[in-house]
Structure formats: structure tokens, C-alpha cells
C-alpha positions in Angstrom: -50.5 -38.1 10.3 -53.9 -38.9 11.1 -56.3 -38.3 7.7 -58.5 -35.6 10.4 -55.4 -33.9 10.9 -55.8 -33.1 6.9 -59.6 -32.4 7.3 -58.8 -30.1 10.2 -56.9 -27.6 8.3 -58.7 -27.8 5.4 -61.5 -24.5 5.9 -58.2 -22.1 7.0 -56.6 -23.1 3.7 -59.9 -22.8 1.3 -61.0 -19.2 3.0 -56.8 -18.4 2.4 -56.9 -19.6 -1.6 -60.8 -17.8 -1.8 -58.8 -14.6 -1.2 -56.4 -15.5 -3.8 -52.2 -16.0 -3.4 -51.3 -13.0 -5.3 -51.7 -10.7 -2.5 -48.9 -12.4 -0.4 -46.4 -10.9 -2.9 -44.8 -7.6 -2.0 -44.4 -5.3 -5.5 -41.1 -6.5 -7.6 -38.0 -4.0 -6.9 -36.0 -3.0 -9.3 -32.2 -3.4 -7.8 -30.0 -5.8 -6.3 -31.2 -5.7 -2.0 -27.1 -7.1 -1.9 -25.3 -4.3 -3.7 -28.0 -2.0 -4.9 -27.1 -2.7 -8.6 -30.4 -2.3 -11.4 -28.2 -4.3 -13.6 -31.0 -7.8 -13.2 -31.8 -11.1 -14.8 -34.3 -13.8 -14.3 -32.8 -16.9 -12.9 -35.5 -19.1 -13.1 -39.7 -19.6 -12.7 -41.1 -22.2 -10.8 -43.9 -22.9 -8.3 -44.0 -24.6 -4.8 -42.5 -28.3 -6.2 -42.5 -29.5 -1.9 -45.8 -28.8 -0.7 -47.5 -28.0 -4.4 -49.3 -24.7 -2.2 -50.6 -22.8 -5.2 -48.6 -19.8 -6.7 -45.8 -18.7 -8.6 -42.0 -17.1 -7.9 -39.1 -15.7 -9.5 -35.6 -16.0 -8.8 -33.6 -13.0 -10.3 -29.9 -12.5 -10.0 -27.5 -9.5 -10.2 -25.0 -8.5 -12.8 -22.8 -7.5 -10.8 -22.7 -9.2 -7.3 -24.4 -12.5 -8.7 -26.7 -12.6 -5.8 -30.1 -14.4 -6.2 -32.8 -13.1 -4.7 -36.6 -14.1 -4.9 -38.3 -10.7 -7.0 -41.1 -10.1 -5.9 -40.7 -11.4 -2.6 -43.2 -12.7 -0.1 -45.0 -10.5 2.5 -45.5 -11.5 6.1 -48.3 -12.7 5.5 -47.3 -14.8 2.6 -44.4 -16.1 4.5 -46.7 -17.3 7.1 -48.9 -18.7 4.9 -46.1 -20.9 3.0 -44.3 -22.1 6.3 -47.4 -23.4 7.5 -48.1 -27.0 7.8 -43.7 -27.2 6.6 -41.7 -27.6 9.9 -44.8 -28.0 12.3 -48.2 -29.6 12.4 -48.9 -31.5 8.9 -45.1 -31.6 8.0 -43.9 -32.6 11.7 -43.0 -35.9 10.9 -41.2 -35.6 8.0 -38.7 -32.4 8.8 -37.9 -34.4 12.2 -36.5 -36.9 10.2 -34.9 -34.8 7.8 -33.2 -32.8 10.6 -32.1 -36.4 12.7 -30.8 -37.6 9.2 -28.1 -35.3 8.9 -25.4 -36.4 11.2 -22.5 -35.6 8.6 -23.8 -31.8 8.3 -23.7 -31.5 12.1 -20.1 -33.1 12.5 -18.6 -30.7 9.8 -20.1 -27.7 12.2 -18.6 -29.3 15.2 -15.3 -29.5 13.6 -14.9 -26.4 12.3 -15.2 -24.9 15.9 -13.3 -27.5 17.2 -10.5 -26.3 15.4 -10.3 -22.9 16.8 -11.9 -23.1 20.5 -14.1 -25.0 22.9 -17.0 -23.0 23.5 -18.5 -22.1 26.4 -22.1 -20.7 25.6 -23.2 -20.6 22.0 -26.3 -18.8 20.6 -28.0 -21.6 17.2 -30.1 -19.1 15.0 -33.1 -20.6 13.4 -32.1 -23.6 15.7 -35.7 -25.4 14.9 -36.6 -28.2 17.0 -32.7 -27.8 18.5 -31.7 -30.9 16.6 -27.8 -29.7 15.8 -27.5 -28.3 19.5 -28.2 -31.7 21.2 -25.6 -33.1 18.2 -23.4 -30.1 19.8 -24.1 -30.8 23.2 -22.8 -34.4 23.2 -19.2 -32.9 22.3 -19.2 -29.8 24.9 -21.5 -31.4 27.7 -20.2 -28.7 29.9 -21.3 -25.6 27.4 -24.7 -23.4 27.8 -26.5 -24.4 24.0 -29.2 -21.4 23.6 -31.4 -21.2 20.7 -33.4 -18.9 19.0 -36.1 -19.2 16.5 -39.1 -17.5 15.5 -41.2 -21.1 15.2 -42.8 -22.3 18.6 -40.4 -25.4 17.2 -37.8 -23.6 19.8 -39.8 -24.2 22.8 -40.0 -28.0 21.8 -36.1 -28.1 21.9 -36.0 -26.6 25.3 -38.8 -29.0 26.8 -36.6 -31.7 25.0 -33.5 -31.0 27.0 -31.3 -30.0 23.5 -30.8 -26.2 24.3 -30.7 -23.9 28.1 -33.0 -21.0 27.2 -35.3 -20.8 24.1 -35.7 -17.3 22.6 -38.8 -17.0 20.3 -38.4 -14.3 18.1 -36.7 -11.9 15.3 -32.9 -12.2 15.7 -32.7 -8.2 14.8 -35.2 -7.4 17.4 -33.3 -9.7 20.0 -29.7 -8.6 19.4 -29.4 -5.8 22.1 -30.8 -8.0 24.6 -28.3 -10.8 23.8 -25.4 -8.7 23.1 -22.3 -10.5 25.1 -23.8 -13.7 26.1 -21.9 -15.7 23.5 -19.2 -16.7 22.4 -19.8 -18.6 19.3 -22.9 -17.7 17.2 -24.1 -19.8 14.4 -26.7 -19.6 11.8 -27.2 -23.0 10.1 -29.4 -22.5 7.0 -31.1 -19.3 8.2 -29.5 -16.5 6.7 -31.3 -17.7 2.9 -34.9 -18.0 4.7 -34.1 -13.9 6.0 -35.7 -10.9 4.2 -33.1 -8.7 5.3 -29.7 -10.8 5.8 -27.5 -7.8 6.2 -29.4 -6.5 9.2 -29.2 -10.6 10.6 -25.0 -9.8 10.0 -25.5 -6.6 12.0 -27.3 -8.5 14.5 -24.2 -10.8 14.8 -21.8 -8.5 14.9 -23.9 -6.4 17.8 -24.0 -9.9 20.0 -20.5 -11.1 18.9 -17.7 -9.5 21.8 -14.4 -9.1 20.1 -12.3 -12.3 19.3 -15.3 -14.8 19.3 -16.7 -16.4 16.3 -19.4 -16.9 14.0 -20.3 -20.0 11.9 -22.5 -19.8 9.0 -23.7 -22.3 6.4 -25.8 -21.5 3.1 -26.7 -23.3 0.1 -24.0 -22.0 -3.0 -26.3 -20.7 -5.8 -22.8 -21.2 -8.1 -23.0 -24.9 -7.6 -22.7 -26.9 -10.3 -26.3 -29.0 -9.8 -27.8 -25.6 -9.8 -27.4 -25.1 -13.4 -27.7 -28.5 -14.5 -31.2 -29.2 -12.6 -32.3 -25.8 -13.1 -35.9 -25.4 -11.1 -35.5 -28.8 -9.9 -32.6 -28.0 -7.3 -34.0 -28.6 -4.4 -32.1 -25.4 -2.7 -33.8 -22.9 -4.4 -36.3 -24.2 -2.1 -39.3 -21.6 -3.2 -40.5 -20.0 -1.7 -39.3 -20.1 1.3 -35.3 -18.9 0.7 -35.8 -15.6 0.0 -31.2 -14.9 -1.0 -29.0 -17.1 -2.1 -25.4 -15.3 -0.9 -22.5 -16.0 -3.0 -19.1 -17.0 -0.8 -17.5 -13.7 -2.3 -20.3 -11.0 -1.1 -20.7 -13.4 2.2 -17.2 -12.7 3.3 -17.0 -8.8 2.3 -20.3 -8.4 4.0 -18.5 -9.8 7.2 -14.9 -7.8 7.0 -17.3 -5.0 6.5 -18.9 -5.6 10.0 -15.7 -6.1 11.5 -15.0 -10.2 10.7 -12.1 -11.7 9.6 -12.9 -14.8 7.6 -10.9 -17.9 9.6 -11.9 -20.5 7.1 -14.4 -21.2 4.1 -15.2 -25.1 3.6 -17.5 -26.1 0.1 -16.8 -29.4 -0.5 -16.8 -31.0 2.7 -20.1 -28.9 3.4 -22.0 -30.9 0.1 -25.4 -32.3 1.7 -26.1 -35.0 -1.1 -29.4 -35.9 -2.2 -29.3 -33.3 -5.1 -30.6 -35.9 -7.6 -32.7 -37.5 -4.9 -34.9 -34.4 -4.3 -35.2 -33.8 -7.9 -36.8 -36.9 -8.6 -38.9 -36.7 -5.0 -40.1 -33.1 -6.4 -40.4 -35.0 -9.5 -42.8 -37.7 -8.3 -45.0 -34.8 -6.0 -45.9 -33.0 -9.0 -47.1 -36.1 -11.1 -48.8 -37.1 -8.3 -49.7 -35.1 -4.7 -50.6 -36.6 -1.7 -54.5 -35.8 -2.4 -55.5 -35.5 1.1 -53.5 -32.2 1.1 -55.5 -29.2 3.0 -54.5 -26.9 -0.1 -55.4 -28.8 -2.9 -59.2 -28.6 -4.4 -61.0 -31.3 -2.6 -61.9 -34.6 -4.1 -64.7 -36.9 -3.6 -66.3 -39.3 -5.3 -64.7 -41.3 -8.3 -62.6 -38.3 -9.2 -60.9 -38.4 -5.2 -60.8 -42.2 -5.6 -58.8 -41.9 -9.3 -56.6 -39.5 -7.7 -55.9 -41.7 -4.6 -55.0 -44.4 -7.1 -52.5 -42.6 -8.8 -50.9 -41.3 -6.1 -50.8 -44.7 -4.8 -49.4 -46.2 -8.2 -46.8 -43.5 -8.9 -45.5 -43.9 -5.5 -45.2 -47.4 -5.7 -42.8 -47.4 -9.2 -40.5 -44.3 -7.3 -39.8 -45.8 -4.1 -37.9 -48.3 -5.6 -36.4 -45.5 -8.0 -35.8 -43.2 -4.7 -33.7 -45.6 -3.2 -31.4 -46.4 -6.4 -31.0 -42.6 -7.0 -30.2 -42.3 -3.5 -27.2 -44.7 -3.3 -25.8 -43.1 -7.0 -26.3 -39.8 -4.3 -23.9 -40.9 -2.1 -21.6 -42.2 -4.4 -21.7 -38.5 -6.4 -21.1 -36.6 -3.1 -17.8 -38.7 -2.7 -17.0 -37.2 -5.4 -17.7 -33.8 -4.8 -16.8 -33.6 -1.6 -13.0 -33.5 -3.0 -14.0 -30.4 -5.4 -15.4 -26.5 -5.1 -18.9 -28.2 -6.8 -20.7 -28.5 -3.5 -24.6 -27.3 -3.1 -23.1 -25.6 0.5 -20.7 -23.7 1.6 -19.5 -23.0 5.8 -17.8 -20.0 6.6 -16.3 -19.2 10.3 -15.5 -16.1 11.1 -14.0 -14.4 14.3 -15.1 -10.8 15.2 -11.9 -8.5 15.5 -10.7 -6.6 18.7 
């Protein structure tokens, strides 16, 4: 990314932090947005540890439904604000290699669906830059891949050849028009990012015809590494996942809009690099990238110090990236055979 890319965004950023970020939080409620419970505990504190955009957020869970939820959530506004700069323009790059690295996520989708049907026009909710559909596409060549996603990222997957027909927008707001068209829906780490994920299972349910099938896959806020890295789990992901569902109130959410759960995978849906992001968060916060739009801008000796940090902290945890990335993969061997897994899949097929 060219350093005037950086410079570029800079005056949106500095008039946005003038203003202050405590006006992109909505006021904290006071019971459970899963099962309407008051019964509520703080899970954890913590601040933006991927980008380092100023502000701070609150994970609460229920009592009684152990759903996590981020109280007070983001507005709109602050949404927007935090997203910017994370899939598209600064943050390009890097979240296209992210989403081309994970072959093994893509096959365990495949598979599941594989199991019960071969598909003939599937619907990918918050299908991004369309990465998983061209995956998809290479099994069922013959199948229509749509995809749907409120980023302009969704037009890029179209002009790219990975999905038919691109549909920018709210999936709620789309569902009437879509009703019928599918028969397989998924929704591949979307449902966490939602503010309203019952309505996005309503929305399902209102495209879904009788006997076809919905896939989803969500980070599991009862995994094990989510207790024992505490903030430093990279998929409580604030603030950007606004729930984290547990399988339990996932699949009674879904027989209550008319779903029979077909199969629930956890093990063999781990993604790895638990310990791996931890230490990457780790290494941001000692030292950010100082050319970042949102940060206080530098110049002189003190920009040059930073710039030297940065450069020198980077330099001691490559080599420390790449070590905890190997004991990563030997970890999710592991795992994969147990219930311990940081995701879980569900597949679900709408009754008659």
C-alpha cells in the first residue's frame, strides 16, 4: 500500500476522532437481545487490538442463554466507521490473503453439502470479495453461485467471474425479493458481524423453499482458547462481531423457524491460528504500523523513534510468528478430534 494511500485518508479520520468515538455507541441495554433475560455479566473489556482505531467495548454475556453480545453496541455510524479501511481500501491486501489462505475452511463447507445434495443455485451471505463461491464453483461448475453483501467487495467478486449476480445490500431488506431462488443458503462468518441475527434467520427462512438447506458457520464463544486468551482471542474480534451464538440457542433458534438441524460439525470446523493472532495482536499494540490514518501523526524525531520501533519489534516477531504458527497447526490436529474448536458449522434443511 502506497505510504499516499495512508496520507490520503488521513483528514477523514482526524475530523472523525475531533468529533470524538463515544458517539458511535448506541446507549447499553439492559437484557439479553437472544432471550430477553436481565440476568447479565461482563465478559470482557478490551479495545480495537487489529487496527488499534481508538475506543473501548464490552462483551457481556447472559445467565441464562450464555449468549455474548457487545453492550453497548455500535451505531451505524460507528459500524461504518470501524469497517473502514478493514476489508477494502487500506486493509485490501491483507484480508485477500486472509480469505485465499483458507482452503481447509472452504472444503469443510463443501463437504457438508456434499453430503446431502448437489446444489443447483446457492445464495453466500456476506460473501465478500466471493472468495469461498469461486472455491465452491470449481466442485459444482454447473450451479448459479449468487452473492450478497452490503460491501461494494460484492461487485469485485462478480467482475472477477466467482459469483452470477451480486446483490448489494441488507439481507432482511432483500429477502422478499429473493424468496425461492435458492436452494442452498449459507452464511459463512456473518451472522456474528449482524445487529439483529434473528431477523437474518427470518430472512433465511423467508428465501429458504421447503426441503432445501442452510449452512452456517460462527465462531464458538464456549471454546476453550476463549477463556484461556481472554481479550486476546482473536474471535471476539471487537468491534466488529457484535453476538457470539452458542450451538444450543443456534439450533432452537432454527427449529423455531421451521429447521431441522441435519448436522452440527466443531472440531473439524477449528480455523487454527488462535495462538498466532494473539501474539500478531500482541506485537500491534507494542508497536503500530505508524503510518496508520487514525493514529496521532508523527513527524520529526518522535515519527522517526516510532518508525524504528515498529521496525525493530517486527523484526524479533516475524521469526516468533512463524514458530507459533507451526506449534498452530500442530494444536489444531489436536483439536480437530475434540468439541474444543474456536467454530462451529451447522446445516440445516427447512421442513415441508
Amino acid at each position: 500500500m502506497s505510504p499516499n494511500s495512508y496520507q490520503a485518508a488521513r483528514p477523514y479520520y482526524q475530523a472523525e476522532l475531533a468529533a470524538g468515538v463515544e458517539r458511535f455507541l448506541e446507549p447499553r441495554r439492559d437484557s439479553c437481545p437472544w432471550c430477553r433475560s436481565g440476568d447479565l455479566s461482563v465478559r470482557l473489556h478490551t479495545t480495537d487490538l487489529i487496527q488499534r482505531k481508538p475506543g473501548r467495548f464490552t462483551l457481556e454475556q447472559c445467565r441464562a442463554c450464555r449468549h455474548v453480545f457487545q453492550n453497548p453496541r455500535l451505531s451505524p455510524a460507528g459500524l461504518d466507521f470501524y469497517y473502514r479501511d478493514f476489508y477494502d481500501g487500506l486493509g485490501r491486501e491483507l484480508m485477500e490473503g486472509v480469505f485465499a489462505a483458507a482452503g481447509r475452511s472452504y472444503r469443510g463447507r463443501i463437504g457438508m453439502i456434499a453430503a446431502v445434495t448437489t446444489p443447483r443455485a446457492w445464495l453466500d451471505v456476506g460473501a465478500g470479495h466471493g472468495h469461498f463461491c469461486a472455491r465452491a464453483r470449481e466442485r459444482w461448475p454447473g450451479a448459479v453461485f449468487d452473492g450478497l453483501d452490503q460491501s461494494a467487495s460484492i461487485q469485485d467478486a462478480r467482475h472477477r467471474g466467482w459469483i452470477d449476480r451480486d446483490y448489494q445490500g441488507e439481507f432482511v431488506a432483500l429477502a422478499d425479493e429473493l424468496a425461492g431462488r435458492y436452494d442452498v443458503v449459507s452464511m459463512h462468518h456473518y451472522l456474528e458481524h449482524t445487529r439483529e441475527p434473528l431477523e437474518e434467520l427470518d430472512a433465511a427462512a423467508k428465501v429458504l423453499p421447503a426441503g432445501r438447506y442452510l449452512l452456517i458457520e460462527v465462531p464458538d464463544p464456549e471454546s476453550i482458547f476463549g477463556r484461556l486468551l481472554g481479550r486476546w482471542w482473536i474471535p471476539w474480534f471487537q468491534p466488529q462481531h457484535q453476538h457470539l451464538i452458542p450451538v444450543p440457542n443456534l439450533v432452537q433458534a432454527l427449529a423455531d423457524r421451521g429447521f431441522s438441524t441435519l448436522a452440527i460439525e466443531r472440531g473439524p470446523a477449528h480455523q487454527g491460528g488462535d495462538l498466532l493472532f494473539a501474539l500478531a495482536m500482541a506485537l500491534i499494540a507494542l508497536a503500530p504500523d505508524p503510518r496508520l490514518p487514525w493514529l496521532p501523526g508523527l513527524s520529526g524525531g518522535t515519527g522517526r523513534r516510532q518508525q524504528r520501533r515498529h521496525t525493530a519489534v517486527w523484526a524479533v516477531g516475524r521469526p516468533l510468528l512463524l514458530v507459533t504458527y507451526l506449534f498452530d497447526e500442530l494444536l489444531g490436529q489436536v483439536v480437530r478430534r475434540t468439541h474444543g474448536s474456536n467454530t462451529y458449522r451447522v446445516l440445516a434443511r427447512k421442513d415441508g
